[in-house]
C-alpha positions as CSV (number, residue, x, y, z in Angstrom):
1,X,91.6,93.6,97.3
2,X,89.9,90.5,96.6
3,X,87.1,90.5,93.6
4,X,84.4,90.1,96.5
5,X,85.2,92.8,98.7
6,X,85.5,95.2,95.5
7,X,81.9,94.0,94.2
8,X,80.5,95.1,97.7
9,X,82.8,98.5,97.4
10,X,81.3,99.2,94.3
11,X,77.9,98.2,94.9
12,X,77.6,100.5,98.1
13,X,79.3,103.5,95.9
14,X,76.4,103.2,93.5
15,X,73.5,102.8,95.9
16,X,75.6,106.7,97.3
17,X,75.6,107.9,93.6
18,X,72.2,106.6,92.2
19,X,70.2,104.5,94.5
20,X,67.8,106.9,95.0
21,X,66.7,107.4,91.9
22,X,67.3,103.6,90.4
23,X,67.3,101.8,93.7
24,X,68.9,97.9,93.3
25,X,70.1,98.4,89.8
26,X,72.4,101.4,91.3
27,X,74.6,98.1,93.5
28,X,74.4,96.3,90.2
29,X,75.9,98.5,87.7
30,X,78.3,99.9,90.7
31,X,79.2,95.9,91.3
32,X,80.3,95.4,87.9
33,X,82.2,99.3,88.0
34,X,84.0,97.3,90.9
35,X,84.9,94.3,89.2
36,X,86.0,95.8,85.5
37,X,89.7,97.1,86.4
38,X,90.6,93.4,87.3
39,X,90.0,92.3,84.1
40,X,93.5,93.2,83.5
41,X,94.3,89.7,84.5
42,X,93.6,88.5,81.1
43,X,96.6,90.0,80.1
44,X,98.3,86.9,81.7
45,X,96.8,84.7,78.3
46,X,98.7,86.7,76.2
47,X,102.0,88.4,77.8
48,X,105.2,86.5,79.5
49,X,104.9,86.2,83.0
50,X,107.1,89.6,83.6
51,X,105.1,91.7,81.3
52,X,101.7,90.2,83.3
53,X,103.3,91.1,86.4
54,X,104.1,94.7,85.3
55,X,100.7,95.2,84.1
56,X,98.6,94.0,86.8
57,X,97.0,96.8,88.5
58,X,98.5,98.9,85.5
59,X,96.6,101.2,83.3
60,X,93.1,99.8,84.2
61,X,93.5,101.1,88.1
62,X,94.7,104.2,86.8
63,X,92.3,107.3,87.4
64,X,93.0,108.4,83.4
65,X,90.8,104.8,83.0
66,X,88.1,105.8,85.5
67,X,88.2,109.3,83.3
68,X,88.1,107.7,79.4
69,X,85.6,104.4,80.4
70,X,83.3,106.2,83.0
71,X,81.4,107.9,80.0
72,X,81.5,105.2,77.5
73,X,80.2,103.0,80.1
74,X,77.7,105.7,81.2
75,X,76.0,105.4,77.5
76,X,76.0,102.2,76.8
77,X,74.1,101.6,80.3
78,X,71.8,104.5,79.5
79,X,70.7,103.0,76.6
80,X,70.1,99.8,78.2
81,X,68.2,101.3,80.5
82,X,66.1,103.6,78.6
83,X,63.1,103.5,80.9
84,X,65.1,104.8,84.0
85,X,64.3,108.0,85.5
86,X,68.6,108.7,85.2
87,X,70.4,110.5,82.4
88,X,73.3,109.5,80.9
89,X,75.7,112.1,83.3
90,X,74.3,109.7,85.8
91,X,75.5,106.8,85.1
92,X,78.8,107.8,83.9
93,X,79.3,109.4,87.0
94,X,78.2,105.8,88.5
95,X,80.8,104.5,86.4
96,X,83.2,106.9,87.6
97,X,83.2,106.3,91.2
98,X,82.7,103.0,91.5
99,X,86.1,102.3,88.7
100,X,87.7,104.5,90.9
101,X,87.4,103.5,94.3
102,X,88.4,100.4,93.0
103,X,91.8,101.0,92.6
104,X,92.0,103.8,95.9
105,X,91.4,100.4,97.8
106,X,94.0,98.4,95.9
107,X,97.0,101.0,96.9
108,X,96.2,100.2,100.8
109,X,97.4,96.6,99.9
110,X,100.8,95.2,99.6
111,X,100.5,94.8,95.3
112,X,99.5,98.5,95.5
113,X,98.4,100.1,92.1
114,X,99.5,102.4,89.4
115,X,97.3,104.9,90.2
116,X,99.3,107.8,87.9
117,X,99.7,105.4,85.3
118,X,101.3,106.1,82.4
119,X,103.7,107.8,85.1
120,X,105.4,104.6,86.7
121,X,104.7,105.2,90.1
122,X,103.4,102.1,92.4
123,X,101.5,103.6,95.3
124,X,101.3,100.6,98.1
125,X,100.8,101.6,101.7
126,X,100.9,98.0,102.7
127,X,98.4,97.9,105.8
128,X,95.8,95.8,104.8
129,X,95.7,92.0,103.4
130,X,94.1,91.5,99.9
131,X,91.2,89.2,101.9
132,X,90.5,91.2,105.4
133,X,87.2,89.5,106.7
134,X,87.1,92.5,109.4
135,X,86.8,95.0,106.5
136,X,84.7,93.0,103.9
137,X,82.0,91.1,106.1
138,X,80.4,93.9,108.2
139,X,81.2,96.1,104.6
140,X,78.9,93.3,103.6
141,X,75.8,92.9,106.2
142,X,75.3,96.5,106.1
143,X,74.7,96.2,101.8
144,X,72.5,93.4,101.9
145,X,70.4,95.3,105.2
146,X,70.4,98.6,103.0
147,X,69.7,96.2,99.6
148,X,66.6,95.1,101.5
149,X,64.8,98.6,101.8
150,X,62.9,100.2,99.2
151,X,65.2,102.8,97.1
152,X,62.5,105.8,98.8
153,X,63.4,104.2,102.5
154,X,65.6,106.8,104.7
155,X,66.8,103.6,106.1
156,X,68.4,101.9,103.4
157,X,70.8,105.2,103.1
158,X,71.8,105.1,106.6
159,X,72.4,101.3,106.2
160,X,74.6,102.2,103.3
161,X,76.1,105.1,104.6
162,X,77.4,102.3,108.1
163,X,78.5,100.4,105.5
164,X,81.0,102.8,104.1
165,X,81.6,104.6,107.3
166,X,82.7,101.0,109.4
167,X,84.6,99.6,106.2
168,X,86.1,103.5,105.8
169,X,87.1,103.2,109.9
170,X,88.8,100.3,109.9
171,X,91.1,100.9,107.1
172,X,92.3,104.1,108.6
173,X,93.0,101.6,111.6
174,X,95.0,99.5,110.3
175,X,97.2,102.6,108.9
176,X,97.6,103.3,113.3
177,X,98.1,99.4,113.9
178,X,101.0,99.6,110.8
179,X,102.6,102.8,112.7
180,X,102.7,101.0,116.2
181,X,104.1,97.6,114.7
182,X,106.8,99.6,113.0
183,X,108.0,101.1,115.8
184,X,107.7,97.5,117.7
185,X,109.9,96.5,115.2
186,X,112.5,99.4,115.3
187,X,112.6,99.2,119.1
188,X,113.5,95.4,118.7
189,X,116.2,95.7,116.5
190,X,117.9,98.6,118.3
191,X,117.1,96.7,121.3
192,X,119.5,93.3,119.9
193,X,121.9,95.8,118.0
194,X,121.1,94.6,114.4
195,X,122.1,97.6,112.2
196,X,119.6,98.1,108.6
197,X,118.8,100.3,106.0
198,X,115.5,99.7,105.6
199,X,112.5,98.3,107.1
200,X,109.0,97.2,105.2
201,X,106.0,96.3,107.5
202,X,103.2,94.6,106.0
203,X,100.2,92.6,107.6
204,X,99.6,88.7,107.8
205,X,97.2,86.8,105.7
206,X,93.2,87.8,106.6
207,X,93.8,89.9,109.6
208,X,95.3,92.8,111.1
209,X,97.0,91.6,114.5
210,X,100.3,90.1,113.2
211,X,102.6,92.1,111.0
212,X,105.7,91.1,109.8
213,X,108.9,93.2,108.7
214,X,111.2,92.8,106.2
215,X,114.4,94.6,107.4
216,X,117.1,95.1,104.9
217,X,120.5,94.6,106.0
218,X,124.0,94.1,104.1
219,X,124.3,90.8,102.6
220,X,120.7,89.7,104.4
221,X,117.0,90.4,104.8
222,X,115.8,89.5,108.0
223,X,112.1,88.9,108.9
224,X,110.4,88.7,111.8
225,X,106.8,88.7,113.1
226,X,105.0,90.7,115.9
227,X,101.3,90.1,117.1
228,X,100.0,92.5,119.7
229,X,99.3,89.5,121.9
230,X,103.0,89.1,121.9
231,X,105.2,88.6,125.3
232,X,108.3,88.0,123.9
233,X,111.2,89.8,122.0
234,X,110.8,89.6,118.0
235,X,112.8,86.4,116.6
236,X,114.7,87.9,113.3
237,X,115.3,84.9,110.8
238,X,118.2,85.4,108.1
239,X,118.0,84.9,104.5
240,X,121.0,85.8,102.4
241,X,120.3,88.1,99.8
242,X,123.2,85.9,97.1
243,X,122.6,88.6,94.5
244,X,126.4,87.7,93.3
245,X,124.5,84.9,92.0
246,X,123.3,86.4,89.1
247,X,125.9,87.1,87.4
248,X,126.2,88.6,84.2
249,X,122.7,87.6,84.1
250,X,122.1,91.5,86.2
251,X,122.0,93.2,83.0
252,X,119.2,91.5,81.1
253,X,116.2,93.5,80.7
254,X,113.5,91.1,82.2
255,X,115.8,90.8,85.6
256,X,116.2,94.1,85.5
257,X,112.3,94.9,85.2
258,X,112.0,91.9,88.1
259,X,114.0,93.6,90.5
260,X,112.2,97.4,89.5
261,X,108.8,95.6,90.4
262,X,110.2,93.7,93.7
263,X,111.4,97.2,94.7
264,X,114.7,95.9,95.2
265,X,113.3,93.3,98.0
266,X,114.5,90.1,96.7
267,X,116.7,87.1,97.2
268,X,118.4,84.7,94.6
269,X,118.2,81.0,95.3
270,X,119.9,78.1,93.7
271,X,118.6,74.7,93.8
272,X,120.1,72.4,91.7
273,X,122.1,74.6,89.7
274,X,118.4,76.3,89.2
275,X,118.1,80.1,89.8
276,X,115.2,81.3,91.4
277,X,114.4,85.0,91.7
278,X,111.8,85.5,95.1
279,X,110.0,88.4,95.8
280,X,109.9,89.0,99.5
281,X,107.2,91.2,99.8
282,X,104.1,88.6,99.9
283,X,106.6,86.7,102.1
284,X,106.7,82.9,103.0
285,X,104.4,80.3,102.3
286,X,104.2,79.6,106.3
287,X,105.2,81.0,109.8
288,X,107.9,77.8,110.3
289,X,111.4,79.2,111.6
290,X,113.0,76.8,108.7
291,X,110.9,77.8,105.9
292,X,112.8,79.3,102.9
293,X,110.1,79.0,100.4
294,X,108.4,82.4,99.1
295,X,104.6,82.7,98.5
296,X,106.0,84.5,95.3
297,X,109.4,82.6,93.2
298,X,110.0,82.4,89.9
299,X,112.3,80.2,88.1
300,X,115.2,82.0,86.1
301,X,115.7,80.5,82.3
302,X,118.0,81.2,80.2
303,X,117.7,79.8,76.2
304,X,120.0,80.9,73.5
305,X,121.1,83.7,75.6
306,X,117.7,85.3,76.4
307,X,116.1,85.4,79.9
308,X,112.6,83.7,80.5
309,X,110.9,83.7,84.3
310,X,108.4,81.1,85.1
311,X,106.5,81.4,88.6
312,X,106.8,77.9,90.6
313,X,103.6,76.4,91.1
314,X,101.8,76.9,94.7
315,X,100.3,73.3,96.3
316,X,96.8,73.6,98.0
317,X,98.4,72.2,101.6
318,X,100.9,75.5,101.5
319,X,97.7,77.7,102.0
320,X,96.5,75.0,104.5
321,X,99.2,75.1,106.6
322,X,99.6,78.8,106.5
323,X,96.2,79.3,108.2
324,X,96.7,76.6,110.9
325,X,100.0,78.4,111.4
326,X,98.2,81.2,111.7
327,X,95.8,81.4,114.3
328,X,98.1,79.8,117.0
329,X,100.5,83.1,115.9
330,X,98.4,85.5,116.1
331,X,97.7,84.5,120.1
332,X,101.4,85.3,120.6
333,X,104.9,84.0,121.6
């Protein structure tokens, strides 16, 4: 999820684990808990762009991190705070929780995480967007109403405890709304005879009433869109998967490692005599019937026989002209 909506995850987890004996400073340290496994995205400074990818969410969402840093943490905060009535077991199990809800959120998204890391499994259930105003801003007004009360207040627990409860609630809905759309899809595709292996729901930027589907057929992904405002069948739109394209090019490790992390959901595209590898599992960059551009493409380049992938660079008018798209979607066909 987005860095915000894991600061106020983590903050509420601390005020659960410490607040009443530290009061505020049990949101603070559980903010920063929240915020320390995305650090991994300094890795990006240092690694090619495949090896960025591959780590991202990697060992620092894993729960053996939450289990090594939660007690290192725990004592270096202890002895910063020397003068609070909690013992080092207290913050370290601070530390714990709020690390580790941190990346329990992350495998609700579409990125997922590697929670069993070093055992390379990415767990991705794929029902919420990484920025879900429904889940983060009530999340929020609940914190700052509980961050308000004294740490001795009954109230500012039961604030607290709304918080995590409502946020808590509605991701468990959007698993239901992800079950209903994916039979919506099936139904439409049996309905217009399209035969598929596969089909990968997912839901639309910032909200959780228009899902799309990535349907894996032969030589093709389709995608299509379905809002629950919808009147009208689901519109499947083609994109030839032209894997032939690569060629000998197949059996180079970095390609190889691409198509492991797209989870075998990806299309090659030539422009120009230019290969581009995209990932189709963040999508398109709008909802336009023609579009052919994915949020996620990388350019494929070879030198002196060794592969090199460079992601293509996003414009601020793509993300523009995805919301506007958006809305008028979402109120249905």
């Amino acid at each position: 999820m987005d860095s915000l909506t894991q600061i106020v995850l983590g903050a509420a987890v601390g005020e659960a684990v410490l607040g009443k004996k530290v009061g505020n400073k049990a949101m603070l340290y559980g903010a920063i808990a929240g915020t320390i496994p995305d650090l991994d995205i300094f890795v990006g400074y240092f690694a090619d762009t495949v090896t960025t990818i591959e780590q991202h969410r990697g060992f620092s969402h894993s729960i053996l991190f939450s289990i090594l840093c939660a007690p290192v943490f725990g004592f270096l905060i202890s002895k910063i705070e020397q003068k609070s009535a909690a013992t080092w077991k207290d913050w370290a199990s601070l530390m714990f929780w709020g690390l580790f809800t941190h990346p329990i959120l992350d495998v609700f998204t579409t990125w997922g995480t590697q929670l069993f890391w070093p055992f390379k499994i990415r767990l991705a259930f794929q029902n919420i967007f990484v920025i879900d105003p429904l889940y983060t801003l009530p999340f929020l007004v609940f914190l700052v109403l509980a961050m308000r009360r004294k740490r001795t207040d009954p109230k500012r627990r039961k604030w607290n405890n709304l918080g995590l409860i409502v946020s808590s609630t509605y991701l468990l809905l959007t698993l239901v709304l992800k079950a209903v759309t994916y039979q919506k899809f099936k139904q439409n595709l049996e309905e217009q005879q399209i035969a598929y292996t596969e089909i990968a729901t997912r839901p639309t930027p910032f909200n959780s009433l228009l899902w799309t589907a990535n349907v894996d057929t032969q030589d093709a992904y389709l995608i299509g869109d379905y809002s629950f405002f919808d009147s009208k069948p689901i519109a499947f739109r083609s994109y030839p998967k032209n894997h032939e394209l690569l060629g000998s090019l197949r059996e180079k490790d970095k390609i190889k490692r691409m198509i492991n992390i797209a989870e075998g959901w990806f299309t090659i595209s030539n422009d120009k005599e230019q290969l581009y590898f995209n990932d189709l599992r963040f999508g398109l960059i709008s909802l336009d019937p023609e579009e052919t551009q994915f949020v996620f493409s990388y350019k494929i380049l070879l030198e002196k026989g060794a592969v090199t992938m460079e992601e293509t660079e996003k414009f601020d008018t793509e993300g523009q002209k995805l919301l506007s798209e958006l809305w008028k979607r979402i109120l249905g066909n």
